[in-house]
Biopython code that builds the backbone (N, CA, C, O; Angstrom):
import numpy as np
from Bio.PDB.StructureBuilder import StructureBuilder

atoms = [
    (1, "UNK", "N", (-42.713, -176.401, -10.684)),
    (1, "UNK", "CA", (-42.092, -177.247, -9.675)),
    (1, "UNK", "C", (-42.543, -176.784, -8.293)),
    (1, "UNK", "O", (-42.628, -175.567, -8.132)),
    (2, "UNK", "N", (-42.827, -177.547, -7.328)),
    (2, "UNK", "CA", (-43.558, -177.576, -6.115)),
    (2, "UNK", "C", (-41.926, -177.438, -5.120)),
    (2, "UNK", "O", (-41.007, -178.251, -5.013)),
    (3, "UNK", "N", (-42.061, -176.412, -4.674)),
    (3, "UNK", "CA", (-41.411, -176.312, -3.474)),
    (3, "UNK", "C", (-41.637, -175.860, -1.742)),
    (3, "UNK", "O", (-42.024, -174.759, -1.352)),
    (4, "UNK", "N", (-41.258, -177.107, -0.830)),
    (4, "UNK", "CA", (-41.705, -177.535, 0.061)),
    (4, "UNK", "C", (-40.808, -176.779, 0.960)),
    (4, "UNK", "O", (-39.729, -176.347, 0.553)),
    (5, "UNK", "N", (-41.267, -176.589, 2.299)),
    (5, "UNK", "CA", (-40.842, -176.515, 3.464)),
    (5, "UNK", "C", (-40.002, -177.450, 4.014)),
    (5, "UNK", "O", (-40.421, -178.471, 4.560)),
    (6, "UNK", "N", (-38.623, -177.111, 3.884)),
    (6, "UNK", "CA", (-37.647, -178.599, 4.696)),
    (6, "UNK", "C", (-37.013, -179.385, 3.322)),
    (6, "UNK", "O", (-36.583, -180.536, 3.240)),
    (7, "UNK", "N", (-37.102, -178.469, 2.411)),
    (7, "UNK", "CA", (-36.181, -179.112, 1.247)),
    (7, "UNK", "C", (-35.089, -178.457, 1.361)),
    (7, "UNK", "O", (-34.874, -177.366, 1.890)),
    (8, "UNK", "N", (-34.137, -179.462, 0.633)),
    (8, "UNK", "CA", (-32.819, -179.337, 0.764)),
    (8, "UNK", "C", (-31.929, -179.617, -0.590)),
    (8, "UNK", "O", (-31.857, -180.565, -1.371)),
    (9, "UNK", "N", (-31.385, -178.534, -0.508)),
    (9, "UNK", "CA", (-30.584, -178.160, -1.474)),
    (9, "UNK", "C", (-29.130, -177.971, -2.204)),
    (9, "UNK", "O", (-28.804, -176.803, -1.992)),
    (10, "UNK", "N", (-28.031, -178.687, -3.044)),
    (10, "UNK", "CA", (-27.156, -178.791, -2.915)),
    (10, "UNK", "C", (-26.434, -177.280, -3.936)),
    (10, "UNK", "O", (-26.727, -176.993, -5.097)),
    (11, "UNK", "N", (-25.611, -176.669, -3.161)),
    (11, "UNK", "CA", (-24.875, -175.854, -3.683)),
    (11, "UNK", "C", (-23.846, -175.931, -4.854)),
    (11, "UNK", "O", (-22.694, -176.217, -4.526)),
    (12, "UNK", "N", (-24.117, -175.706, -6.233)),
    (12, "UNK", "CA", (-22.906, -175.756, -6.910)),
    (12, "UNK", "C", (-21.593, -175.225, -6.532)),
    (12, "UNK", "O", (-21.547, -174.302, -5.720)),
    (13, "UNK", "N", (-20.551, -175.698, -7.021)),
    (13, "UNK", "CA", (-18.803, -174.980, -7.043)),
    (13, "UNK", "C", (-19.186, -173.266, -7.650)),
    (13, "UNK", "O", (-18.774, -172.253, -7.087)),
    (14, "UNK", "N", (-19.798, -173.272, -8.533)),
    (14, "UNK", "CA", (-20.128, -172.123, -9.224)),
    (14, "UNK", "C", (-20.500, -171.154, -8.285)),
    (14, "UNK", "O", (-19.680, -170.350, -7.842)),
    (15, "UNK", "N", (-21.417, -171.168, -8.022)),
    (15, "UNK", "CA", (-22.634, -170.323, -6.793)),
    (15, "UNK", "C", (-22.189, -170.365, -5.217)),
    (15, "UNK", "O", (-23.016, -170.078, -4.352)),
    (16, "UNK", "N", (-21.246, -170.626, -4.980)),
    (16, "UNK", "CA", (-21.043, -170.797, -3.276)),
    (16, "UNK", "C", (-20.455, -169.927, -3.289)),
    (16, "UNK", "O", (-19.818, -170.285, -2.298)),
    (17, "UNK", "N", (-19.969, -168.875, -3.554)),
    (17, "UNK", "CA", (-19.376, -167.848, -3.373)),
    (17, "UNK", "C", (-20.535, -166.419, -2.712)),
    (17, "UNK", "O", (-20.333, -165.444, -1.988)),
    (18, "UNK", "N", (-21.524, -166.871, -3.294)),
    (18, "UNK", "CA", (-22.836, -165.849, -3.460)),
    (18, "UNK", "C", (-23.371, -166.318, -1.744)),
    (18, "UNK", "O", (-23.685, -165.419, -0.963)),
    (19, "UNK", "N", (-23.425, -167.889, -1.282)),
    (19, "UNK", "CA", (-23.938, -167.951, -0.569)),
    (19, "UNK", "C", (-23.057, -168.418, 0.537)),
    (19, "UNK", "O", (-23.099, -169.550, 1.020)),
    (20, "UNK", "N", (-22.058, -167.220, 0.989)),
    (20, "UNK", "CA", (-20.790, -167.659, 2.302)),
    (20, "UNK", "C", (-20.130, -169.111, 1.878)),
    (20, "UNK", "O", (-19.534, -169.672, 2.797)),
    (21, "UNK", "N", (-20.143, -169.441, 1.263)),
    (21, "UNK", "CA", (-19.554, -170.366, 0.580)),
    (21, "UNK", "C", (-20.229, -172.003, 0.929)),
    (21, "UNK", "O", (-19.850, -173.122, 0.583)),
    (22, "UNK", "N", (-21.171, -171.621, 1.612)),
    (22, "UNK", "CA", (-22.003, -173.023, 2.183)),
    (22, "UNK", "C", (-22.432, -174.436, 0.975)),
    (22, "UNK", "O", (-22.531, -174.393, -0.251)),
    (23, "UNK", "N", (-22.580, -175.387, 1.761)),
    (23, "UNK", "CA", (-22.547, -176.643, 1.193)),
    (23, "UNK", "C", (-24.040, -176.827, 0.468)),
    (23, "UNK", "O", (-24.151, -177.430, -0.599)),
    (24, "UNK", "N", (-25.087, -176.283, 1.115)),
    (24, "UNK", "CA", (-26.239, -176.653, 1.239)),
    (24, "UNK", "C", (-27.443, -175.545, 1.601)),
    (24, "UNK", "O", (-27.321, -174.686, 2.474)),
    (25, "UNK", "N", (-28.351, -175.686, 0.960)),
    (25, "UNK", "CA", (-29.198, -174.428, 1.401)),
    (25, "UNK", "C", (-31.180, -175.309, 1.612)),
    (25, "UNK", "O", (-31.805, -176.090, 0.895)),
    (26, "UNK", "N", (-31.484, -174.665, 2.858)),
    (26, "UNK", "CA", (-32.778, -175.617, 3.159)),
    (26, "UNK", "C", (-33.936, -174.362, 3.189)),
    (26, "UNK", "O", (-33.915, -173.297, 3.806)),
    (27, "UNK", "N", (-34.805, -174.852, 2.400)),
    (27, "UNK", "CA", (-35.829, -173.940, 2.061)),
    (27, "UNK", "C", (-37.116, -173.858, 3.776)),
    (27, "UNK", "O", (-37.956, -174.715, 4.048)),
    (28, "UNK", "N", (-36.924, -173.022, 4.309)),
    (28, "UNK", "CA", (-37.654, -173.137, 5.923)),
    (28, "UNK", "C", (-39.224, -172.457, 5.260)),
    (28, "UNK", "O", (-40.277, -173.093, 5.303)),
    (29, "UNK", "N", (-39.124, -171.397, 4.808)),
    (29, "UNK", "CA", (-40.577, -170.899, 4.315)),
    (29, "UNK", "C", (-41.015, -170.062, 3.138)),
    (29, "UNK", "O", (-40.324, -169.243, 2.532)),
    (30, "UNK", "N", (-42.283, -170.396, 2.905)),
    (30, "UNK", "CA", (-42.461, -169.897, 1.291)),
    (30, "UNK", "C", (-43.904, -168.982, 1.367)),
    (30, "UNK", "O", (-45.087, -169.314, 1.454)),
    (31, "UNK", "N", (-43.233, -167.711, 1.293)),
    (31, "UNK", "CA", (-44.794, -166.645, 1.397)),
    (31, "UNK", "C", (-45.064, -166.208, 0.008)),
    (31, "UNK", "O", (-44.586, -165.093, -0.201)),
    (32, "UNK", "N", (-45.536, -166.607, -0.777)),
    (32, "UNK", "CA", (-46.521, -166.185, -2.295)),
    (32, "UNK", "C", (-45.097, -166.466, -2.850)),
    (32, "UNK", "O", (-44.737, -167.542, -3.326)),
    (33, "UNK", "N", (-44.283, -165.268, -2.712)),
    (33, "UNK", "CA", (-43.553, -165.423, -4.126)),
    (33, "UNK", "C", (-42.581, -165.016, -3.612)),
    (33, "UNK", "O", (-42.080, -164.163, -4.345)),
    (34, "UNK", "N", (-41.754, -165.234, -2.300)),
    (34, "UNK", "CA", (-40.612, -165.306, -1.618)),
    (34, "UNK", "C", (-40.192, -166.313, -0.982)),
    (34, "UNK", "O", (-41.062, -166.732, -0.219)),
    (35, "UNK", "N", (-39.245, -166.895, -0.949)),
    (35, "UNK", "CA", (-38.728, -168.090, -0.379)),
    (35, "UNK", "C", (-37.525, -168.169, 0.721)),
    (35, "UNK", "O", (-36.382, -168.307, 0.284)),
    (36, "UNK", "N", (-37.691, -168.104, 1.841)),
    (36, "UNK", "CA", (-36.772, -167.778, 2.480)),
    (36, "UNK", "C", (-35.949, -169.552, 2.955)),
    (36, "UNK", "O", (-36.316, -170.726, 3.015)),
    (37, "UNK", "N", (-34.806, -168.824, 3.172)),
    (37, "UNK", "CA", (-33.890, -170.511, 3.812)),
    (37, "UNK", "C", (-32.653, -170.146, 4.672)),
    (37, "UNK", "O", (-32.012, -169.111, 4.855)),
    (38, "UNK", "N", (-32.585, -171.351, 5.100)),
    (38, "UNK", "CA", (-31.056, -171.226, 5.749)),
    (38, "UNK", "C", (-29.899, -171.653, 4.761)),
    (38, "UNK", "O", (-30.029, -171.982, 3.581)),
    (39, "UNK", "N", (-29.118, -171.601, 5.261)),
    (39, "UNK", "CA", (-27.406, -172.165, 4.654)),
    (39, "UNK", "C", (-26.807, -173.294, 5.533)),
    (39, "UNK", "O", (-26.822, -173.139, 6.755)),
    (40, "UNK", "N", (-26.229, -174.532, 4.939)),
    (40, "UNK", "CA", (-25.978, -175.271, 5.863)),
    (40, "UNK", "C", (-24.568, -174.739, 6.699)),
    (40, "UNK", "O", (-24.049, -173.649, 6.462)),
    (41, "UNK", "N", (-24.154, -175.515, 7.512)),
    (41, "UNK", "CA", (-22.839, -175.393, 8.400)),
    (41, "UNK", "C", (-22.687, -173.882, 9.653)),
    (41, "UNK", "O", (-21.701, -173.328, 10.141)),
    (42, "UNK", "N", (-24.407, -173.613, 9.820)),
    (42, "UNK", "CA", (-24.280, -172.449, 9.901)),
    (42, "UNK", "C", (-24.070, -170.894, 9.674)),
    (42, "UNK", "O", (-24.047, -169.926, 10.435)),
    (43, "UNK", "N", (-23.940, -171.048, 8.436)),
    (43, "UNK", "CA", (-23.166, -169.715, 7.584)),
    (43, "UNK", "C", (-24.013, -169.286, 7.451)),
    (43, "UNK", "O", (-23.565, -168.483, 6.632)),
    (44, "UNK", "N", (-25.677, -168.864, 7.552)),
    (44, "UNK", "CA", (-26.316, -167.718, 7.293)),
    (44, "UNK", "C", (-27.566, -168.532, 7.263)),
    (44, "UNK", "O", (-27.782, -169.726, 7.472)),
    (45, "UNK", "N", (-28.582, -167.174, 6.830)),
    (45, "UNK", "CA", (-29.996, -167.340, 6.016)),
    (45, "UNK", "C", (-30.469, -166.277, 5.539)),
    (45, "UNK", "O", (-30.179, -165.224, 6.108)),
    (46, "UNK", "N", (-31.219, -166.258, 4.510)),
    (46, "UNK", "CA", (-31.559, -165.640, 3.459)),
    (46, "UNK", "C", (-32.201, -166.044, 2.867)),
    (46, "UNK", "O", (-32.297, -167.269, 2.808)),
    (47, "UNK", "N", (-33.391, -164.779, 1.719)),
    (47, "UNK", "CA", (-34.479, -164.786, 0.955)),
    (47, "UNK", "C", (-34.084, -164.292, -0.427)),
    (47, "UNK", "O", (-33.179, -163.501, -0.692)),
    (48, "UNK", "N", (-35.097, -165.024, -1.436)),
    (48, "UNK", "CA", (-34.949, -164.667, -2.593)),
    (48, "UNK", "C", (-36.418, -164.940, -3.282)),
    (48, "UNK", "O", (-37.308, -165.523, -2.663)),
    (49, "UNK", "N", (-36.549, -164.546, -4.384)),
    (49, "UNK", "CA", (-37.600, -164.019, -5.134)),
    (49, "UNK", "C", (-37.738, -165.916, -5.464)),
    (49, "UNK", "O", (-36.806, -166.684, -5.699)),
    (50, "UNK", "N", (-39.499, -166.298, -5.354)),
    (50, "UNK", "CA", (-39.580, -167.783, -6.176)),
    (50, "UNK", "C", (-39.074, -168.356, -7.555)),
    (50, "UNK", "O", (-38.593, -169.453, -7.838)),
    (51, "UNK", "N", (-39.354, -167.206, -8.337)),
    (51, "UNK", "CA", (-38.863, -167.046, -9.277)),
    (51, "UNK", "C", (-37.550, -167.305, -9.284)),
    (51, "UNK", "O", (-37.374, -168.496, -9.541)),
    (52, "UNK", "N", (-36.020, -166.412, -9.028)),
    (52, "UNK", "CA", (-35.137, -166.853, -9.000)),
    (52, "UNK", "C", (-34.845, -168.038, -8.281)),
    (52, "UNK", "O", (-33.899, -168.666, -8.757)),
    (53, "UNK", "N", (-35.361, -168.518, -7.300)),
    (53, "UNK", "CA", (-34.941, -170.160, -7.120)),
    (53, "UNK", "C", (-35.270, -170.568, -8.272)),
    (53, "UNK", "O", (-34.261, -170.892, -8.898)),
    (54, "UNK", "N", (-36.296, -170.718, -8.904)),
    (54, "UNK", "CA", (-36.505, -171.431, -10.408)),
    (54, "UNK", "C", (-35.618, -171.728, -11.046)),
    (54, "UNK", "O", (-35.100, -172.817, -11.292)),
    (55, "UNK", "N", (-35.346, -170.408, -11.438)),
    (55, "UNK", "CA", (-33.942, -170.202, -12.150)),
    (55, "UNK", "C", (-32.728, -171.122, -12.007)),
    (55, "UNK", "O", (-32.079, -171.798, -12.804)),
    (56, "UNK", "N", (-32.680, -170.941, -10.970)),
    (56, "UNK", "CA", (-31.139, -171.447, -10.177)),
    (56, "UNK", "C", (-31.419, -172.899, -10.168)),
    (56, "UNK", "O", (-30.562, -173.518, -9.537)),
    (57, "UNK", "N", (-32.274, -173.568, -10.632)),
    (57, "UNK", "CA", (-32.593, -174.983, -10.601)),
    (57, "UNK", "C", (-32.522, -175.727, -11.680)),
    (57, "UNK", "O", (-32.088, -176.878, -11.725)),
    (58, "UNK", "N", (-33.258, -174.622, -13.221)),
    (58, "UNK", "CA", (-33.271, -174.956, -13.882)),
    (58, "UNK", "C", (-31.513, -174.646, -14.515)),
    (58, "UNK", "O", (-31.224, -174.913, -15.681)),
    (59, "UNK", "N", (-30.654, -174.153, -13.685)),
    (59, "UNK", "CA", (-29.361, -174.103, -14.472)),
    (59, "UNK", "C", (-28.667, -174.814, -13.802)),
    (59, "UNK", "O", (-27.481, -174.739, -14.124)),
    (60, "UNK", "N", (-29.012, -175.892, -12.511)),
    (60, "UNK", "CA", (-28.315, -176.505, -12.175)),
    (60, "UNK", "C", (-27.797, -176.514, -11.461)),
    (60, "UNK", "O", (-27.057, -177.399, -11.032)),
    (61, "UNK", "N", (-28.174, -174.808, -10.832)),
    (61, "UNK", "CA", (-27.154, -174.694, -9.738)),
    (61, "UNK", "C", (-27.397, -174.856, -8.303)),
    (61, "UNK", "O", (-26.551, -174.785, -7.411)),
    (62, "UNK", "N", (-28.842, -175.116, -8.168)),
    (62, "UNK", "CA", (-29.029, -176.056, -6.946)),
    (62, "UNK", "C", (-29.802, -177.223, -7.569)),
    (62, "UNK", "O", (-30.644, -177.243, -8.467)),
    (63, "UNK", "N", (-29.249, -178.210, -6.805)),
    (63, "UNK", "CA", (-30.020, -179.504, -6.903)),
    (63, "UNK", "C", (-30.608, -180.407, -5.698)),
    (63, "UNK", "O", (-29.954, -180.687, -4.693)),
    (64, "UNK", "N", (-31.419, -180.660, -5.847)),
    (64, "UNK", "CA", (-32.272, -181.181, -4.910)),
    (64, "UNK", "C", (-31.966, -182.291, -4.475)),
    (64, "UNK", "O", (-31.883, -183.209, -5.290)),
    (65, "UNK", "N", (-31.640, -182.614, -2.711)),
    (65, "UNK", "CA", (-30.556, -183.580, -2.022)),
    (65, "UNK", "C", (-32.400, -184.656, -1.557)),
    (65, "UNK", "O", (-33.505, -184.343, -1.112)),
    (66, "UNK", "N", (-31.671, -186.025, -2.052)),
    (66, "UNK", "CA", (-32.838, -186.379, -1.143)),
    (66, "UNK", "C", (-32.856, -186.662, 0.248)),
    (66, "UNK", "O", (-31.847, -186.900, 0.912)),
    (67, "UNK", "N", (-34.321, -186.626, 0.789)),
    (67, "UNK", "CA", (-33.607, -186.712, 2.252)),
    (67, "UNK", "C", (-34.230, -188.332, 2.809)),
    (67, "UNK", "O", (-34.853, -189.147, 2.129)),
    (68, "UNK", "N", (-33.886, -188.427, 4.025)),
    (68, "UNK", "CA", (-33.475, -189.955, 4.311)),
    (68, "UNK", "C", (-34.730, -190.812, 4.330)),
    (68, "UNK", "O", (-34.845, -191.972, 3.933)),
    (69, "UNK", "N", (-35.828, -189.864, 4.974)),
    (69, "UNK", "CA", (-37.004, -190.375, 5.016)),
    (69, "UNK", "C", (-37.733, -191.013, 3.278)),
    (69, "UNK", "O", (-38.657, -191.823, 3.208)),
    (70, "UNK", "N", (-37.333, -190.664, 2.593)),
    (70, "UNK", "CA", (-38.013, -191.124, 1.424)),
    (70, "UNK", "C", (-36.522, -191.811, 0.794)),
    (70, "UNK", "O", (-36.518, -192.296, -0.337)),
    (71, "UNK", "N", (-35.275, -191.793, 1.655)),
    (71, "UNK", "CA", (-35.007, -193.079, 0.870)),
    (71, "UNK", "C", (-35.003, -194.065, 1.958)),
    (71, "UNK", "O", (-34.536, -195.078, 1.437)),
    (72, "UNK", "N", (-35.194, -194.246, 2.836)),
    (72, "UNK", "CA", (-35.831, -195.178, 3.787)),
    (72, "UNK", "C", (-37.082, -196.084, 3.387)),
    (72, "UNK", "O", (-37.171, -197.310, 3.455)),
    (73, "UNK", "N", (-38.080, -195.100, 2.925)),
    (73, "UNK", "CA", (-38.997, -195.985, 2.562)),
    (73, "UNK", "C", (-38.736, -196.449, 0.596)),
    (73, "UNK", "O", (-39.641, -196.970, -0.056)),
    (74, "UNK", "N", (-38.020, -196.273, 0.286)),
    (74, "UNK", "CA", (-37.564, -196.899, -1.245)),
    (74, "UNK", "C", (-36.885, -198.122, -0.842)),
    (74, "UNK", "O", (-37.216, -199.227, -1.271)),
    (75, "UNK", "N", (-35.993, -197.938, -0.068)),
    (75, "UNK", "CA", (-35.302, -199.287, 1.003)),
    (75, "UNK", "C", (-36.349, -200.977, 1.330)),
    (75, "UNK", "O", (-36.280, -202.175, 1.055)),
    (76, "UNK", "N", (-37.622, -199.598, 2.394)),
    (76, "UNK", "CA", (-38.386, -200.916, 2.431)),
    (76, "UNK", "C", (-39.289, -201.291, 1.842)),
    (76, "UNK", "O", (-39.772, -202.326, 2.299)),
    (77, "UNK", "N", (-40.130, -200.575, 0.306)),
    (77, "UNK", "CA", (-40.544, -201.006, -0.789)),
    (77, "UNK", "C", (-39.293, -201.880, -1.708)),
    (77, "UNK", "O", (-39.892, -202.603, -2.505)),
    (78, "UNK", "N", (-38.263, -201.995, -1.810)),
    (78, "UNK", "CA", (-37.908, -202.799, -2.383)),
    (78, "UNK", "C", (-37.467, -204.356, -1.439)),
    (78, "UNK", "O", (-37.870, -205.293, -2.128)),
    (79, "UNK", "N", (-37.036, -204.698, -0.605)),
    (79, "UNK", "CA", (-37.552, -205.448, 0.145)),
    (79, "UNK", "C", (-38.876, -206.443, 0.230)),
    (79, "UNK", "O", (-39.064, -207.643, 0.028)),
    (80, "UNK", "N", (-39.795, -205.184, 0.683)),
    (80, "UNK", "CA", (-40.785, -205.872, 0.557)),
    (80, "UNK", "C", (-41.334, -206.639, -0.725)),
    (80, "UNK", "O", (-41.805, -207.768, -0.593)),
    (81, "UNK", "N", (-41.274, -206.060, -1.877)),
    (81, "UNK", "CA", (-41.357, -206.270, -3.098)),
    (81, "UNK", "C", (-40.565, -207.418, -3.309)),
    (81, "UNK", "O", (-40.445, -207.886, -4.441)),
]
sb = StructureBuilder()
sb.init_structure("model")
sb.init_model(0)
sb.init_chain("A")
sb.init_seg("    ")
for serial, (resi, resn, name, xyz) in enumerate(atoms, 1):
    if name == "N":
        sb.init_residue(resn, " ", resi, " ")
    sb.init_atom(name, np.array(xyz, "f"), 0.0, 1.0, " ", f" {name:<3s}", serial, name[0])
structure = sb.get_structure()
């Protein structure tokens, strides 16, 4: 799985405890095999191994928020269509 600069991430009930209890976590930069991000609402930022984001994705416990720009243009492909 390809992870981008400026993705955004939704925090499980489970896991917010780990991360100040924040809503949301946005991936700002990715050096080889570290991934650093912020926390939404202000509550922090912090790095973790690529690998464990993996992890934490494939169990669900972050999920990937879409953001407006690509549903904007789903908006005006269907429209247009």
């Amino acid at each position: 799985m390809l992870i981008e600069e400026g993705t955004k991430y939704r925090i499980s009930q489970g896991i917010k405890s780990f991360f100040n209890s924040a809503e949301t976590l946005t991936v700002i930069r990715q050096n080889g095999i570290t991934v650093q991000f912020t926390l939404g609402e202000g509550k922090g930022y912090g790095s973790m191994p690529l690998q464990h984001l993996h992890y934490l994705l494939k169990r669900n416990d972050l999920t990937q928020m879409k953001n407006k720009r690509s549903l904007l243009n789903t908006e005006n492909e269907e429209q247009i269509g």
